[in-house]
C-alpha positions in Angstrom: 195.4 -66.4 154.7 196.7 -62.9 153.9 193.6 -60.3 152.9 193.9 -57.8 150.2 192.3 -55.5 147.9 188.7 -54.5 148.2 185.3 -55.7 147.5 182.6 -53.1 146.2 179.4 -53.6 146.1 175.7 -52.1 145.7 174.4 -50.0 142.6 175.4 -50.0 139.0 174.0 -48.8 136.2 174.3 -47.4 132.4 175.5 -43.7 131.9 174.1 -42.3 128.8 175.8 -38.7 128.5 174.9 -36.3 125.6 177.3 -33.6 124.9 175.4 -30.7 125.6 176.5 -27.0 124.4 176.7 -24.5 127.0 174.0 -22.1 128.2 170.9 -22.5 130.2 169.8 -26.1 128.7 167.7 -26.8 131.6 165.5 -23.2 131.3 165.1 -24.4 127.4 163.6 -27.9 127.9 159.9 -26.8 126.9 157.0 -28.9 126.1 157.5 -29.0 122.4 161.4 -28.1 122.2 164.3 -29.3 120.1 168.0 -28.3 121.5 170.6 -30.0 119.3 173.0 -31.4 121.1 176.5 -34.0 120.3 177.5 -37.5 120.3 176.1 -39.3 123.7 179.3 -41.1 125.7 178.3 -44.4 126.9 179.8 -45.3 130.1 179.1 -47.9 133.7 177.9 -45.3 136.9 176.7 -46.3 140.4 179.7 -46.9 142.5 180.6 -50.6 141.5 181.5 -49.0 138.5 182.8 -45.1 139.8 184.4 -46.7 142.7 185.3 -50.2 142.1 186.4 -49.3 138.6 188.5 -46.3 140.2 189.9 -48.5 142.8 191.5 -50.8 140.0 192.7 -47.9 138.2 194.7 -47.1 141.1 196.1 -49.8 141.6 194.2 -51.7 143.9 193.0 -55.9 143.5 189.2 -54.8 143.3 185.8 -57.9 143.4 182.9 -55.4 141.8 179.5 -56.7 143.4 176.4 -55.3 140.9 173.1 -56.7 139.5 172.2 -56.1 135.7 169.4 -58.4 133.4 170.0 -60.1 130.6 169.3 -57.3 128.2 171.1 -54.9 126.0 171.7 -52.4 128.8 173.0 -55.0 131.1 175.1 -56.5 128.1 177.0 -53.4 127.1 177.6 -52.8 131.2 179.5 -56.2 131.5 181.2 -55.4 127.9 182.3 -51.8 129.6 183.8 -53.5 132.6 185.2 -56.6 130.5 187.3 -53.6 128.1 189.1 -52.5 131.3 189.6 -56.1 132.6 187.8 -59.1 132.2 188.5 -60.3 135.9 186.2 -57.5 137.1 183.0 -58.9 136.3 183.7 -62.2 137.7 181.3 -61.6 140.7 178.7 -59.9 138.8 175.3 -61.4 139.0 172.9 -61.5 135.5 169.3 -61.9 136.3 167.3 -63.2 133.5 163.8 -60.9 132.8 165.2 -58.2 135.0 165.8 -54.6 133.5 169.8 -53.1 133.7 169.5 -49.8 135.7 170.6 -46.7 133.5 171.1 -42.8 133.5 170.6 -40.1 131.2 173.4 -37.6 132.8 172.5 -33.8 131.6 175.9 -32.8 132.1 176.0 -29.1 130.9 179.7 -27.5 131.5 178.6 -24.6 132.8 176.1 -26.1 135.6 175.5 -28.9 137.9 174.5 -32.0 136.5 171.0 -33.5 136.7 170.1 -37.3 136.0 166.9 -39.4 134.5 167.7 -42.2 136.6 165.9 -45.8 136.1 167.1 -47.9 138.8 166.2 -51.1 137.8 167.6 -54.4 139.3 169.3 -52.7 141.7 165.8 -52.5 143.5 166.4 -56.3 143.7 169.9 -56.4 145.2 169.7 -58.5 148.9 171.8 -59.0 151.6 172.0 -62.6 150.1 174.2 -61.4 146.7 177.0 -61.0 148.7 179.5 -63.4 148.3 180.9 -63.6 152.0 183.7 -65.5 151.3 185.3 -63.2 149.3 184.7 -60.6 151.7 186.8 -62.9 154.3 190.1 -62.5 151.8 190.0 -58.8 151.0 190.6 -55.8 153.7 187.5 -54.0 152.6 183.9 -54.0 151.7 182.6 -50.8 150.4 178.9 -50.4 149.7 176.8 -47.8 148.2 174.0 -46.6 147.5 171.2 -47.6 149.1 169.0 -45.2 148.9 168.5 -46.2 145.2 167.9 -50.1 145.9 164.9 -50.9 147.2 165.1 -53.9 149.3 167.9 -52.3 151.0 165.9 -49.4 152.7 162.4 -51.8 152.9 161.4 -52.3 156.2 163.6 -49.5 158.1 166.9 -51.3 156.0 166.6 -54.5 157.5 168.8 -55.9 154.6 171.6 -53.2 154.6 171.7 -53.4 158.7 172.0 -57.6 157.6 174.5 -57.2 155.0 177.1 -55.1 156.9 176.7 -57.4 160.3 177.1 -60.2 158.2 180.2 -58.2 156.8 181.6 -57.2 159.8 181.5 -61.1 161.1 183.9 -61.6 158.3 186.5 -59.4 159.6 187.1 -56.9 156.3 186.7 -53.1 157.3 183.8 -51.6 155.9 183.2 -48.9 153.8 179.3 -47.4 153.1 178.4 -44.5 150.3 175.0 -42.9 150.2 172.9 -41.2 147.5 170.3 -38.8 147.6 166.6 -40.0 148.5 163.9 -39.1 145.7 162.0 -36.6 148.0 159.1 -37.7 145.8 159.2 -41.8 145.7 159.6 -44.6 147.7 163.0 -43.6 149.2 162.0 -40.1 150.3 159.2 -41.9 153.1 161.9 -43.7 154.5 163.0 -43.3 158.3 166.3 -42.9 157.3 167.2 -41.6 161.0 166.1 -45.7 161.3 168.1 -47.2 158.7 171.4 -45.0 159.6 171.3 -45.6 163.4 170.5 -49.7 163.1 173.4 -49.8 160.3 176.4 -47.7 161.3 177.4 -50.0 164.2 178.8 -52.0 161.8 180.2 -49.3 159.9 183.4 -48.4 159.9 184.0 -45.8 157.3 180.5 -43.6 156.3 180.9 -41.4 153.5 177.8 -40.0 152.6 177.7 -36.1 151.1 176.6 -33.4 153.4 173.3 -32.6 151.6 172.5 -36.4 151.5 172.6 -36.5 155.3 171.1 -33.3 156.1 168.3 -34.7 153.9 168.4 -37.8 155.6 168.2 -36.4 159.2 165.2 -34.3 158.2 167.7 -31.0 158.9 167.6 -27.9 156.4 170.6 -27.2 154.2 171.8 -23.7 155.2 170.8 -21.1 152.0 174.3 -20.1 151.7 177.4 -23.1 152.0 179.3 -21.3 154.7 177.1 -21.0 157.7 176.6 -25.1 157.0 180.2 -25.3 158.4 178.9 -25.2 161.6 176.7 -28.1 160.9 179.6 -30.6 160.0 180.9 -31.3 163.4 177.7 -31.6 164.8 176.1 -33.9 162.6 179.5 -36.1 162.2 179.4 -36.4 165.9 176.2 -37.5 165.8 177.0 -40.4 163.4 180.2 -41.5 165.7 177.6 -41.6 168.6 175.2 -44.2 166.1 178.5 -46.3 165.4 180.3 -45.2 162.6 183.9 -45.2 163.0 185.2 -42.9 161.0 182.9 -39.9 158.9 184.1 -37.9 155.9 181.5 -35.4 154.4 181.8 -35.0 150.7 181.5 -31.3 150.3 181.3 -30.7 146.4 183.7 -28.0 145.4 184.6 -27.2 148.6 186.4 -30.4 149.3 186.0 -33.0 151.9 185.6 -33.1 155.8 186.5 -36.1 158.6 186.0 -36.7 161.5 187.1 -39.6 163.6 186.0 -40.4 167.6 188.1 -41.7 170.1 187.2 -45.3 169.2 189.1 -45.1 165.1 189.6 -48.1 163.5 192.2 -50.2 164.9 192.7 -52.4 161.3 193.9 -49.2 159.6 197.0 -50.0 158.8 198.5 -45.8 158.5 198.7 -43.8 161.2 196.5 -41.1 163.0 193.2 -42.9 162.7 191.6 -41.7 166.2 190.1 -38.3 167.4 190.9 -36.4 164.5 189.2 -33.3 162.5 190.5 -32.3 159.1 189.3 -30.4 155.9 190.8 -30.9 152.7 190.6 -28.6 149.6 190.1 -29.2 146.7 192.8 -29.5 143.9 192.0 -26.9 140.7 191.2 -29.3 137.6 193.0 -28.9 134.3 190.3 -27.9 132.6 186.9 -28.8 134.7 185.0 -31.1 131.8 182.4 -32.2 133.9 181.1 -33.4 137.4 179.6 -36.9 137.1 180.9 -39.7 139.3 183.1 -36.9 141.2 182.2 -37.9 144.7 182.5 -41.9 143.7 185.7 -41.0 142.5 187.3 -39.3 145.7 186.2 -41.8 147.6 188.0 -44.2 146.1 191.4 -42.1 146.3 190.1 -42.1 149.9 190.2 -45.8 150.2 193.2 -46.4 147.7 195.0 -44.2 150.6 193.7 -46.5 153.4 194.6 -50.1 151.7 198.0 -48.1 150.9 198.6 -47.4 154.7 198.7 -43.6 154.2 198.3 -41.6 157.3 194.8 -40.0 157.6 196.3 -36.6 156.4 197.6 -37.9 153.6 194.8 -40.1 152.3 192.4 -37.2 152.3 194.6 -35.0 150.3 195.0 -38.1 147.9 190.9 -38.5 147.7 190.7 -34.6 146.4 193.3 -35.1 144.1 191.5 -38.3 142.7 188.1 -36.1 142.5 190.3 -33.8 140.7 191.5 -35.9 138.1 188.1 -37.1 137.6 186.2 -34.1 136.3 188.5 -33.1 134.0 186.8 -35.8 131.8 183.2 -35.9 130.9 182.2 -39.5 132.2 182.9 -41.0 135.6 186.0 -43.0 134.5 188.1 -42.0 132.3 189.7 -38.8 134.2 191.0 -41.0 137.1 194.6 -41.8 136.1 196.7 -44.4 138.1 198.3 -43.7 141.7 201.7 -42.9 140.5 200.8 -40.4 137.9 198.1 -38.8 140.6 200.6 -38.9 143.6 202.9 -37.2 140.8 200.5 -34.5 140.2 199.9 -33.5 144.0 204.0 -34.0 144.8 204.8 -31.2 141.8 202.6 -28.7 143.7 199.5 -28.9 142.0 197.3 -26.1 142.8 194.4 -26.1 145.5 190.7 -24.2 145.8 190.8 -21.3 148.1 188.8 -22.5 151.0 186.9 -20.2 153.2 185.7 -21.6 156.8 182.8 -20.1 158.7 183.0 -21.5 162.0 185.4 -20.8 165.1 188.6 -23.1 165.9 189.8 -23.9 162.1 193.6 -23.0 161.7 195.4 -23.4 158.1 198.3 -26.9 158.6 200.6 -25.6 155.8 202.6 -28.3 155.9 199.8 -31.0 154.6 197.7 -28.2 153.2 194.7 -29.1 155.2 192.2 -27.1 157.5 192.4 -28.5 161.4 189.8 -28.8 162.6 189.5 -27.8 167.1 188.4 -31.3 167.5 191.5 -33.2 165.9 194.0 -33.7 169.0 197.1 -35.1 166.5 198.4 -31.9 164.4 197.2 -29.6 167.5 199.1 -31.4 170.2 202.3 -30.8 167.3 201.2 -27.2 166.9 
């Protein structure tokens, strides 16, 4: 049986985004206050939606993997995925008395967003709602979010360590996403050291964002972004030493890092997939609208690039341009345009971020417009 596509799986929920005027909002939200505001956007978040929903959109035969209830929330969810294509909520599950996770996004655009998240069923997702025979036809399984589903970081993340062995026994590549812990619930009193070094054996790709894992491994973010550079290649070798086989560090405007041991992964099917360090910048949007679902989204241009057999250069510069398209759009979806249009977009010279790097052994690869990184032994042993 030929495999194809990908399976994604994990957390999904209901983005409610007011259109909110510029200036500080945030500084005006007083006991009391009343800051007008426009016409809230509706639209599915988590990555099921961000990523699977992405991953279709660029072409890619995608199973989404999410848990809603039977109420209105959870209806209009499945009615948002059935308007892009009915197929994709196939393999959703509806749980009858449960409450549909959702979001209040306070998306300003001239600041950082900030959510009011509920997370609902989610906290109820198991390693038994994964189909397993699905996962046996497709090339990958990409999970996210754990940190936001409870029975997935209970008991040190017994269920996530059994969901991706189980996974692996099926022989698809897979693919895990992380979110911030809530330093003040549940989630923040996990041993997340626990959960990441029993899980990432049977983790192929780990794409968490550098401020998630710093959080994670109890390690301060720097005050100012560039002396963290020296951070990336020590934490990323950290996670190859727990399992993972390949890392990529989601850097927020400053683009994405990876970092890949001397094991790779041998089921890539592009090339340069062992001992490899690379920074990509990112591509300047046209305009920046807004930032939600901007990680989700790059990582599936990430993985669009891997099922596509891309070389590992080329599928990073194809996850920043797929970030790109995505916040020059308000919600998490409707930016992302298909592969094509996007590989269009980067071939006419699109414009990148000026990228500053504060550590030693960095040297500028004009040719694939990417920072090398002194650990990557491919483009310096052509240098």
């Amino acid at each position: 049986m030929s495999r194809e596509g990908a399976v994604v799986a994990g957390h999904i929920c209901l983005d409610i985004i007011p259109r909110i005027p510029g200036g500080n909002v945030q500084a005006r939200l007083a006991p009391g206050a009343l800051i007008e505001i426009g016409a809230a956007l509706l639209s599915t978040g988590g990555p099921v939606s961000n990523t699977g929903r992405s991953l279709h959109t660029l072409g890619i035969a995608t199973h989404l993997m999410g848990k809603v209830g039977d109420d209105p929330f959870g209806r209009i969810i499945l009615d948002l995925i059935r308007a892009q294509d009915p197929a994709l909520t196939q393999n959703m599950i509806v749980v009858p008395g449960e409450v549909s996770s959702y979001s209040i996004v306070l998306s300003p655009p001239d600041a950082d967003r900030s959510f009011l998240h509920c997370a609902g069923a989610n906290h109820t997702f198991s390693a038994a709602d994964v189909d397993y025979e699905s996962l046996r036809q497709a090339l990958l399984f990409h999970f996210g979010y754990p940190p936001m589903m409870e029975r997935m970081y209970a008991g040190d993340g017994a269920e996530l360590e059994t969901m991706f062995r189980r996974a692996r026994e099926t022989g698809v590549i897979t693919s895990l996403d992380m979110a911030m812990p809530d330093p003040q619930g549940p989630s923040g009193r996990v041993d997340w050291r626990r959960v990441l070094a029993r899980t990432l054996p049977y983790v192929d790709i780990f794409l968490p964002s550098l401020d998630e894992l710093l959080v994670m491994l109890c390690r301060e973010m720097p005050a100012s972004p560039q002396p963290a550079d020296t951070l990336l290649s020590d934490v990323a070798a950290e996670m190859l030493d727990w399992g993972a086989g390949i890392v990529v560090l989601k850097l927020g405007a400053r683009g994405l890092y990876l970092r890949i041991g001397a094991r790779g992964i041998a089921a890539l099917p592009g090339a340069g997939w062992r001992e490899r360090e690379l920074w990509a910048p990112c591509f300047v949007p046209e305009p920046l609208v807004g930032t939600t679902g901007a990680g989700d989204a790059t990582i599936a241009g990430f993985l669009a690039g891997v099922l596509r057999g891309q070389p590992v250069e080329t599928a990073l510069t194809s996850a920043v341009a797929v970030g790109a398209c995505n916040v020059e759009a308000a919600d998490a979806l409707s930016g992302v345009r298909p592969w094509d249009e996007t590989q269009a977009r980067v071939a006419a010279g699109w414009a990148r971020q000026a990228v500053t790097i504060g550590s030693a052994g960095w040297t500028w690869h004009a040719e694939h417009a990417l920072w090398v990184g002194p650990h990557d032994a491919v483009l310096r042993a052509r240098a």
